[in-house]
N, C-alpha and C positions, 0 to 999 in steps of 0.2 A: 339272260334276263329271266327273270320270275314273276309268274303272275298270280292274285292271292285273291281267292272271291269268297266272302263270308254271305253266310247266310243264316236266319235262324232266329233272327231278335225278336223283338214283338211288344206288347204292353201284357204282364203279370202282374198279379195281389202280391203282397207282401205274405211270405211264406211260399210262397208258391216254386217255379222251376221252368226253367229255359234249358234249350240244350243251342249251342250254336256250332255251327261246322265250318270249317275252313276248307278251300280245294284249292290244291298248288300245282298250276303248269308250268309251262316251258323249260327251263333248264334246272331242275329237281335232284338232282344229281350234284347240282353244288351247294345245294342246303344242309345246313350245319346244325339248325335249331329252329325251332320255331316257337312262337308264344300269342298271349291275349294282350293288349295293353288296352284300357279305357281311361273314357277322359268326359267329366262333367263339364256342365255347362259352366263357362269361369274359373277353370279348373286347369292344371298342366295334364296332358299325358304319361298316366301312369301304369307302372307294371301291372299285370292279373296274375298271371299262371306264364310258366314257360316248361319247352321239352326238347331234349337233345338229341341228336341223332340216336344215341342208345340208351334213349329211355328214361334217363333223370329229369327230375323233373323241380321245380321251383314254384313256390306262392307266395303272393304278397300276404302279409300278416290277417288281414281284415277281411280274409277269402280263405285262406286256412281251417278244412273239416266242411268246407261250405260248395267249392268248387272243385271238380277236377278235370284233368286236361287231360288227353289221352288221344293217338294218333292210329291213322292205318297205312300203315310204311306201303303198302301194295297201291293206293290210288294216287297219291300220296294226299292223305286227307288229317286234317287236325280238329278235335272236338274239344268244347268247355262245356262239362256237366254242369248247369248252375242251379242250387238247392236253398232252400230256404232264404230264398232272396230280402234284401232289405231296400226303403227307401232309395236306403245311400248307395245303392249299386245302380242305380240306373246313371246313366252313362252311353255314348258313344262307342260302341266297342270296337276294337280294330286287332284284324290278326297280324305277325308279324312275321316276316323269314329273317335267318343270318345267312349270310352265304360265307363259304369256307375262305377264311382267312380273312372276313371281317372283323373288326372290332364291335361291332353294332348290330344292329337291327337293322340292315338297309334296303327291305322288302315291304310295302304294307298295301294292304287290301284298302276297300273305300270306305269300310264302318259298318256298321248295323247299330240299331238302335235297339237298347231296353231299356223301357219305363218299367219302375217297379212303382206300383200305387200303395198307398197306405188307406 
């Protein structure tokens, strides 16, 4: 089992910048990937940012030049640099794990919150 505790959110201006962290216990060793997904109010849960055990990395369109994801293989910890924020980011954020020889995303923390204000 894995366990995923984000922290980090908060209420920001529009333009402004969040940084959010993720820490991964218990059995870490069999994570494959890890990522951001957020989910508005009304909204499906959807991709942010993800990263692979070696370092590739993936972003949704509408975060592209705006976010980036980046890890420390040593705690094992996951961060989303978030930059020039917009309305439309505020969302529910949620980290995620794969574990090796999933298909999915089958790990997730409990959320953090960011309001971006206009």
């Amino acid at each position: 089992q894995v366990q995923l505790v984000e922290s980090g959110g908060g209420l920001v201006q529009a333009g402004g910048s969040l940084r959010l962290s993720c820490a991964a216990s218990g059995d870490t060793i069999c994570i494959s990937a890890m990522g951001w997904y957020r989910q508005a109010p009304g909204k499906e849960r959807d991709l942010v940012a993800t990263i692979t055990k070696r370092g590739s990395t993936n972003y949704a369109d509408s975060v592209k030049g705006r976010f980036t994801i980046s890890r420390d293989i040593r705690k094992p910890t996951v961060y989303l640099q978030m930059n020039s924020l917009k309305p439309d980011d505020t969302a529910v954020y949620y980290c995620a794990a794969q574990g090796v020889g999933s298909p999915k995303y089958n790990y997730w923390g409990q959320g953090t919150q960011v309001t971006v204000s206009s």
